[in-house]
C-alpha positions in Angstrom: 77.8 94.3 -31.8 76.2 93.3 -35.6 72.3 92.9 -35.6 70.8 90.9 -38.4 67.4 91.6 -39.4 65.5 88.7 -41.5 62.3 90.0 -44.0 59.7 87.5 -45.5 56.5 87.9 -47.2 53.8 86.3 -45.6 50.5 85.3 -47.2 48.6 83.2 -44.9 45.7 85.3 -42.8 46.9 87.3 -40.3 45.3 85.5 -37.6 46.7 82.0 -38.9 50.2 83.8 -39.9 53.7 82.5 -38.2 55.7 84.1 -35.6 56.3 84.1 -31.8 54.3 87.5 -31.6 51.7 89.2 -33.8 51.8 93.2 -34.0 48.5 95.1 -34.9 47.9 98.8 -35.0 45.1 101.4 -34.4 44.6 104.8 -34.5 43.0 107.0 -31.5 40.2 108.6 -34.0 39.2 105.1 -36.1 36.8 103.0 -34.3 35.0 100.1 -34.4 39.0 98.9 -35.3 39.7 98.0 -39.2 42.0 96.1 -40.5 44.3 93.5 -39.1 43.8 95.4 -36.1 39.8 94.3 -36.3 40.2 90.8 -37.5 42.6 90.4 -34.3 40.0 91.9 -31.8 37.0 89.4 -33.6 39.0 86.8 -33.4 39.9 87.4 -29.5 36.2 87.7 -28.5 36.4 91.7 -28.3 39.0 92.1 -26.1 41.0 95.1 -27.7 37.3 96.5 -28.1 36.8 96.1 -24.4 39.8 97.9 -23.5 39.2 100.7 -25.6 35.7 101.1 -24.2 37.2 100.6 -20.3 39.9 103.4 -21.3 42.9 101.3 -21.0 43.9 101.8 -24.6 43.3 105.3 -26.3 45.3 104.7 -29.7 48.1 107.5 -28.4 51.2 106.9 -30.3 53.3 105.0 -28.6 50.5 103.0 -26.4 50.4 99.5 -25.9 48.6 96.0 -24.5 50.1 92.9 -24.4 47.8 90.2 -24.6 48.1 86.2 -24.7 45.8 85.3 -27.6 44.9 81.5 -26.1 44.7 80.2 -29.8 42.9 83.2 -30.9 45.6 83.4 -33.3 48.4 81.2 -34.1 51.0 83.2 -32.8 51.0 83.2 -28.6 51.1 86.6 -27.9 49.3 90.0 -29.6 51.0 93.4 -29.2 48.6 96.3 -30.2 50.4 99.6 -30.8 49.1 103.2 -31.1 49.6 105.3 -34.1 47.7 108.8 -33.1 45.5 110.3 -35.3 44.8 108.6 -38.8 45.2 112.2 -40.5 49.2 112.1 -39.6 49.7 109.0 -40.5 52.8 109.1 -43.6 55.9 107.0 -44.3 57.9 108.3 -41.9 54.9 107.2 -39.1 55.0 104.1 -40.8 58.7 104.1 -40.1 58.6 105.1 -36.6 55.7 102.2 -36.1 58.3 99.2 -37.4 60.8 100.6 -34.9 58.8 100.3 -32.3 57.8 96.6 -33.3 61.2 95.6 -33.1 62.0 97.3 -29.6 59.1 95.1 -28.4 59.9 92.5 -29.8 63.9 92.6 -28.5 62.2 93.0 -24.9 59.6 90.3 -25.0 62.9 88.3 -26.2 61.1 86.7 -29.3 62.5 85.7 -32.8 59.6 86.5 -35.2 56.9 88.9 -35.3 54.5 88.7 -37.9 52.5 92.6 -38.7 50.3 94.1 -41.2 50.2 97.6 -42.1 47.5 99.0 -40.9 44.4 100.6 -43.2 45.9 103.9 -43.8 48.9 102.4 -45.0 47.0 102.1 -48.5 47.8 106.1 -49.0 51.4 105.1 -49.4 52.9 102.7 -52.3 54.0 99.4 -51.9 57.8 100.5 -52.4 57.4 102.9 -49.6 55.7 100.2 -47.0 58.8 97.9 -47.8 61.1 101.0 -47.3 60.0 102.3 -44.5 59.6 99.1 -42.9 63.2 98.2 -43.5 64.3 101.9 -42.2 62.8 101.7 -39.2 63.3 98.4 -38.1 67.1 98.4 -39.4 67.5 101.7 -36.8 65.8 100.3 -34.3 68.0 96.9 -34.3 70.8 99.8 -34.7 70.0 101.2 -31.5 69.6 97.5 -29.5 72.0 94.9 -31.2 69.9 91.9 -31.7 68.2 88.9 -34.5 64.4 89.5 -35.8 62.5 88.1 -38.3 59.3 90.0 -39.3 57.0 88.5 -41.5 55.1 91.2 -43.2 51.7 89.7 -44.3 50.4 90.6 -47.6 47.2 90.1 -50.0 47.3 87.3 -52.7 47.7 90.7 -54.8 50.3 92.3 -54.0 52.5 89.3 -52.4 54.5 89.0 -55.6 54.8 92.1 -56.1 56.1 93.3 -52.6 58.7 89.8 -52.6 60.0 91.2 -56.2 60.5 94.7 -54.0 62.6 93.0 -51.3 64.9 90.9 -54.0 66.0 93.8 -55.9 66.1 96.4 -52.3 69.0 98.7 -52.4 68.5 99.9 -49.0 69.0 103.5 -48.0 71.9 104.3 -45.6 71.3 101.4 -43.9 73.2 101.3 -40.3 76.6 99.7 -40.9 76.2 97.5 -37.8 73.0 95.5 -39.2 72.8 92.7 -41.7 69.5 93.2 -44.1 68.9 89.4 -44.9 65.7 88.0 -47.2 64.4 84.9 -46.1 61.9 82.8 -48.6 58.5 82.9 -47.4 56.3 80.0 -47.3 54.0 80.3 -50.3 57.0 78.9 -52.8 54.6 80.0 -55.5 56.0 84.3 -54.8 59.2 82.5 -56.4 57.4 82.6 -59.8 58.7 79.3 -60.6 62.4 79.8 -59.5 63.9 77.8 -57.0 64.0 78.7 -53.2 66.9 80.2 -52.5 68.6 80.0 -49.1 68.7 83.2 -47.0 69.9 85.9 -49.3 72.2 88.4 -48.0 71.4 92.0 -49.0 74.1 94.0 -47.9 
């Protein structure tokens, strides 16, 4: 079976970004939380913050809560994902951390996720968060046949920057069995004056 994996460029706020589940991450030797990982946990009273101080959630790679966010956020559900230590974090981590958003989100059955890279993805470049991110969701999808849209939430910065990244991708060694498809985001303005295309097919 063919998998098609959908990318857009999101510039709302996290907390106010779209999609049918919201991924955050944190690491098991960073705390108070940073990032969109922090701004999640503010903006659901604590919560992730009380589970790391209960010792549900350590940060172990590969760890994980499910939580309804009751209009914390706009999207319904939150999944907070471990990454280890901060120290390992690299592309490949990076990699292995968009694979595991799009398991979850092929076993919670949802059509779009909406993520951030978390603090220490500033170490890598731009080119390499887009890269990664489509090598390791692509596998993932490669692994479970299946449809995803992730929304990948960027600053007013580097938005156009990171949507002129995913127009001219070349993808490497992409799985034959998944469809890389751009989708235009919802700030029309990342278009620098063009048009909105329909759902461009990258492969």
């Amino acid at each position: 079976m063919s998998s098609t994996l959908s990318l857009e460029i999101e510039t709302a706020a996290f907390e106010a970004a779209r999609g049918d589940a919201a991924f955050v991450f944190f690491f098991e030797d960073e705390r108070p939380l940073r990032g969109s990982a922090g701004r999640a946990d503010w903006r659901l009273c604590g919560w992730l913050s009380a589970l790391l101080e209960r010792g549900r959630l350590g940060g172990a790679r590969g760890e994980a809560a499910l939580i309804p966010t009751g209009g914390g956020l706009r999207a319904p559900l939150l999944v907070a994902l471990g990454l280890g230590p901060r120290g390992a974090f690299d592309e490949a981590a990076w990699a292995g951390a968009a694979a595991e958003v799009v398991r979850r989100s092929l076993a919670l059955r949802v059509g779009s996720a909406v993520l951030a890279p978390p603090t220490a993805a500033g170490r890598l470049g731009l080119r390499q968060r887009i890269d990664g991110l489509v090598q390791g969701a692509a596998g993932a999808l490669a692994e479970r046949p299946g449809a995803l849209l992730l929304r990948l939430v960027a600053s007013a910065e580097e938005a156009p920057r990171a949507a002129e990244l995913l127009r001219g991708l070349r993808p490497r060694q992409l799985p034959a069995s998944v469809t890389l498809r751009l989708s235009p985001g919802p700030d029309r303005r990342l278009e620098a004056g063009r048009t909105p295309r329909s759902t461009q097919n990258l492969t």
